[in-house]
N, C-alpha and C positions, 0 to 999 in steps of 0.2 A: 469162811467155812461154808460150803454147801449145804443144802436142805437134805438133803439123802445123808451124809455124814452126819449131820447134827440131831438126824430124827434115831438115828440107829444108836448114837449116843445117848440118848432120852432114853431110849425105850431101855437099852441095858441098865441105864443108872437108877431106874424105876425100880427094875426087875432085884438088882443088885439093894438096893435099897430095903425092900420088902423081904426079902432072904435074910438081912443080918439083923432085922427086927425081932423075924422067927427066932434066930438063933440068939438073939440075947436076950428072950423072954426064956426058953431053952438053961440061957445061959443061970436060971434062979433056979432053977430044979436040980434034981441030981445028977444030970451029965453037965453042969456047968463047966468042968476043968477040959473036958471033950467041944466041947461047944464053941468054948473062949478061942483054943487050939484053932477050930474050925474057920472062927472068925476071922483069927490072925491071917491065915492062910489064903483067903477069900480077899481079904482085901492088901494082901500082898500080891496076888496074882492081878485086882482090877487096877492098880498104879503101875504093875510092872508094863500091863495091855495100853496104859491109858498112854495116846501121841503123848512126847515130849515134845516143849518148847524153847527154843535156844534162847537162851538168857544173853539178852544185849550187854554189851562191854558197857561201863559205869563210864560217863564222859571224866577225861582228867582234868581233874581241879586247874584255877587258873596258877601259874605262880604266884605268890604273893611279897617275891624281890627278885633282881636279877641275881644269877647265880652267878659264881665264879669265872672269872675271864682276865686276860689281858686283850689289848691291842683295840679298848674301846675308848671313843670318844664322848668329851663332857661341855655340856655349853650352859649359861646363864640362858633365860629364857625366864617373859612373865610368869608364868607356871610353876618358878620355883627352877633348879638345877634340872637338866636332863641327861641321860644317861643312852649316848647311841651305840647297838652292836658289839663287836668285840671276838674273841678266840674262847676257846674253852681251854686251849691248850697249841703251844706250837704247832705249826702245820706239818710239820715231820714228826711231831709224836702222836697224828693222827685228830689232832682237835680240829671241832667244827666251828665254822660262824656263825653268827648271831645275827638277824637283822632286827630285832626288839628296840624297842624305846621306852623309857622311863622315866616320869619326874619323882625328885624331892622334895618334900614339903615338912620340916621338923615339925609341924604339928600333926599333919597325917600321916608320915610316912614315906612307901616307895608307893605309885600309882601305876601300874601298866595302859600305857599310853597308847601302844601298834604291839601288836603279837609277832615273834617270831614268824617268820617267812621263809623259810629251808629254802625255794626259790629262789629266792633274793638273794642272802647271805652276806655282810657286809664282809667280804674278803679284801677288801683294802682299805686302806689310814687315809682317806681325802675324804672327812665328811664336816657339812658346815652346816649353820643355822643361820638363815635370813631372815631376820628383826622383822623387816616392814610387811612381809606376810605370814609368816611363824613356818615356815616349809624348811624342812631338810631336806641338803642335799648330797649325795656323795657318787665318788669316781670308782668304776669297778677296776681291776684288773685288766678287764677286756677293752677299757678306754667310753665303757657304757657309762653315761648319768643317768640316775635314779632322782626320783623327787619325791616324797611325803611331804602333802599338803596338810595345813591344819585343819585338825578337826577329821583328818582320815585316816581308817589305819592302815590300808597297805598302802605300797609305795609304787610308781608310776613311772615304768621307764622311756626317758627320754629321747628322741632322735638324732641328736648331735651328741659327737663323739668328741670328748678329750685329747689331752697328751695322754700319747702311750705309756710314759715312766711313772705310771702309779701306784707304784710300790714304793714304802714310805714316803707319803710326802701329806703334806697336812695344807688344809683348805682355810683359810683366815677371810674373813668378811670385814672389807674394806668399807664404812658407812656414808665418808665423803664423796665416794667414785660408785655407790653400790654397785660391787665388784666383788667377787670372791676371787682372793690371791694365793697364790703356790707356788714353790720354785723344788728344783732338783727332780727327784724323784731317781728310780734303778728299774731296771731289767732284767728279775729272775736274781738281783744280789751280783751281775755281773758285769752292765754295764750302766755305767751312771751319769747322770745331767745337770748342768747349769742353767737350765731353761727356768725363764720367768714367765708365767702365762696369768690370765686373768681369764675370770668367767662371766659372762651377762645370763644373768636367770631369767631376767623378763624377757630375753630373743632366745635364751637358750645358745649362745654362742663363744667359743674360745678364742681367745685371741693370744699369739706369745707375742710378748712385751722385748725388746731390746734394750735392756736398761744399760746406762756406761756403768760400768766395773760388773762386777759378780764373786759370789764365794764361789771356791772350790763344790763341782760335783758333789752331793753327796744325800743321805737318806738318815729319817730318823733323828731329824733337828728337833731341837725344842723351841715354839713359835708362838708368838703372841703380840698384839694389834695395840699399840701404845694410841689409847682415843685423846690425847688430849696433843699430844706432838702432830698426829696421823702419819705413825707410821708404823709398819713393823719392825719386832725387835726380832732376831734369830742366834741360838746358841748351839755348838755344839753338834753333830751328826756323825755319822760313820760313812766312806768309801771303801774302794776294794783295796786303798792302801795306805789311809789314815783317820786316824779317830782325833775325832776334830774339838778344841777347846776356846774357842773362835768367838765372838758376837758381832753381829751384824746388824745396820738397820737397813731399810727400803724404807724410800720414800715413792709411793704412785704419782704424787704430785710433779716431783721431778724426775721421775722413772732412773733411781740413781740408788746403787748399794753403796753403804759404806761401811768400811771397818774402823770398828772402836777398838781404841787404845785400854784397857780397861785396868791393866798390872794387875792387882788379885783376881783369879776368876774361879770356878769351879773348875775340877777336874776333869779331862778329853771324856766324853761320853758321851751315850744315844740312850732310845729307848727313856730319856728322862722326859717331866712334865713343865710347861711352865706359865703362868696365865698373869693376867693386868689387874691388879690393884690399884684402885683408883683410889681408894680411901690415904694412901701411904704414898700415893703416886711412885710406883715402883711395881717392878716382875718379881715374882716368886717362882723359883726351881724347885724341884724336890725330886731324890734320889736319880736312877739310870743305870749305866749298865759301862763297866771299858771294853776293850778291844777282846778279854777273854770273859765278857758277860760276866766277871762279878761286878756283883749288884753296892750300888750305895744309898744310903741312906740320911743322907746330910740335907739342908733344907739352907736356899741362898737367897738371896733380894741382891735385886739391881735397880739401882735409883737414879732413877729419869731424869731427874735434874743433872743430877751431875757425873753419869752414864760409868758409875763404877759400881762392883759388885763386891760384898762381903756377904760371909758368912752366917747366920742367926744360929745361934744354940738354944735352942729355947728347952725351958726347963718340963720336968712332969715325962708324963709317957708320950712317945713319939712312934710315928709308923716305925714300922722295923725297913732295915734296907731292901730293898725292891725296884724294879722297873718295869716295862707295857704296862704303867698305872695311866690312871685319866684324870684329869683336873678341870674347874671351871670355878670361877667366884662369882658369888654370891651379893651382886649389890649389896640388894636389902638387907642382909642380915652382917653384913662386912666380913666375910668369914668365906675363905677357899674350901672349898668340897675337893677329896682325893680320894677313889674310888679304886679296890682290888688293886693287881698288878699280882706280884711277888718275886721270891727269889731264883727262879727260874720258869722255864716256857712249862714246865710240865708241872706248876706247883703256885697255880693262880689262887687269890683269895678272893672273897665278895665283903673283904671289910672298908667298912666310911667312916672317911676321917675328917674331922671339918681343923682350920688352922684361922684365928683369932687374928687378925691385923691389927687390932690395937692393941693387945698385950702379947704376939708374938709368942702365941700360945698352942699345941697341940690338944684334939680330944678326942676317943675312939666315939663315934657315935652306934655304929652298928656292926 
């Protein structure tokens, strides 16, 4: 404020001052009801005079859990479970991405780890957790790597560029080869891949792998890092002309897929979750989607040892049928963490469900 504006304003609020003095000493005598009047009016006219000041917008609160989504990723990490990214809602009914991260901690909560990033936007399924420095990393659409280092919260995009089919396809971190592994991936849902590529994060470099054999092309497999065989297991995906009920392993060591023989298995479906149990030495699946996206809700193990898959009914309350859910376990506590999803792209939830391995157990946690 100026010295010339602010002395003019002095001198009226004096003047103004001393005027409603008179009138409320005034205001004890017998024109008091005239006076009060006068009052009112006086100091309605010096608020209406006096500058206004624009009231600053009130900063918005932080969130205090992720909200609802499908198509996010969930990883073990010392910190407890983490929670990357995701959709609000299918990309044709207009839903946005999420570039957030998250941990869980049953004693404290959810913790907002990196704030959304509108920028960023985790718009595709290839995002991984490297152990030996705590960094995420994920593949865009555009064939861009992104990196979130730990202990920062935005994310940092990097100069080498990907496979182009990075639409459904999921990133697994290989610890024997420190390598992040991926196969398949589509193009727009129209054309689809067999490719096997591998990522180096400390060069920042892709390499596609030529393994003997391969599954069929396809997107939206459910994958997961068997640590004690070292290999990948793979189940399950959709192409432009089969919905696949399949399991696979890979080995990096022998750069060689193979198909298992399994007789019972779960039903042809995508969009399901499935992660390594090392307590029970076994995969757990949970729910997914068929060829006309309904949803299931049935909950399988696949055991390692002896590479066949049956069914768990486990008793109590269970998620409801659902798929674009995200899963990760939970060493420490022995217990699968299963986050949102639902029974359609336009009809996502933010419920957490943890799944007990030693008693084969469901519980809604949040």
């Amino acid at each position: 404020m100026s010295g010339r504006i602010g002395d003019r304003m002095g001198t009226r609020s004096g003047q103004g001052a001393a005027l409603l003095a008179k009138l409320s000493g005034l205001a004890c005598g017998r024109g008091s009801v005239a006076a009060l009047v006068l009052v009112a009016m006086l100091l309605g006219v010096a608020c209406a005079s006096s500058p206004s000041v624009a009231a600053r917008p009130s900063p918005r609160p932080a969130p205090k859990q992720p909200g609802p989504r499908g198509y996010a990723t969930m990883v073990d990490t010392p910190a407890g479970v983490v929670l990357v990214g995701g959709e609000s809602a299918g990309p044709r009914l207009g839903g946005r991405s999420f570039s957030d991260v998250w941990s869980y901690d049953p004693a404290r909560g959810w913790t907002l780890v990196a704030p959304d990033e509108p920028a960023v936007g985790l718009v595709a399924d290839g995002v991984g957790y490297h152990p030996p420095t705590g960094a995420f990393v994920y593949l865009d659409l555009g064939a861009t790597v992104w990196r979130l280092d730990a202990g920062r919260t935005t994310w940092t995009k990097l100069a080498m560029s990907g496979p182009s089919s990075a639409h459904g396809i999921r990133l697994v971190y290989e610890p024997r080869a420190d390598r992040f592994l991926t196969f398949g991936g589509d193009i727009r849902a129209s054309k689809y891949f067999d490719d096997t590529w591998e990522y180096d994060l400390a060069h920042d470099t892709w390499t596609k792998r030529g393994p003997r054999g391969s599954p069929p092309g396809r997107s939206y497999y459910a994958i997961a890092y068997d640590a004690k065989a070292g290999r990948l297991v793979m189940f399950g995906g959709v192409n432009e002309s089969s919905e696949f009920g399949d399991t696979w392993t890979y080995s990096y060591a022998a750069n060689t897929w193979t198909r298992v023989a399994t007789g019972t298995s779960p039903s042809p479906r995508h969009y399901s979750a499935m992660v390594y149990d090392p307590v029970r030495y076994r995969m757990l699946l949970f729910g997914g989607a068929d060829d006309l996206e309904t949803v299931q809700g049935d909950t399988w193990a696949f055991d390692l040892s002896t590479n066949t898959w049956s069914q768990i009914r486990a008793s109590g309350s269970t998620p409801s049928a659902r798929a674009w859910h995200a899963m990760a376990f939970d060493i420490e506590s022995g217990k699968a963490f299963l986050y949102s999803g639902g029974p359609d792209r336009g009809a996502f939830t933010s419920e957490l469900w943890t799944f007990d391995s030693r008693t084969d157990t469901w519980a809604r946690v949040a």
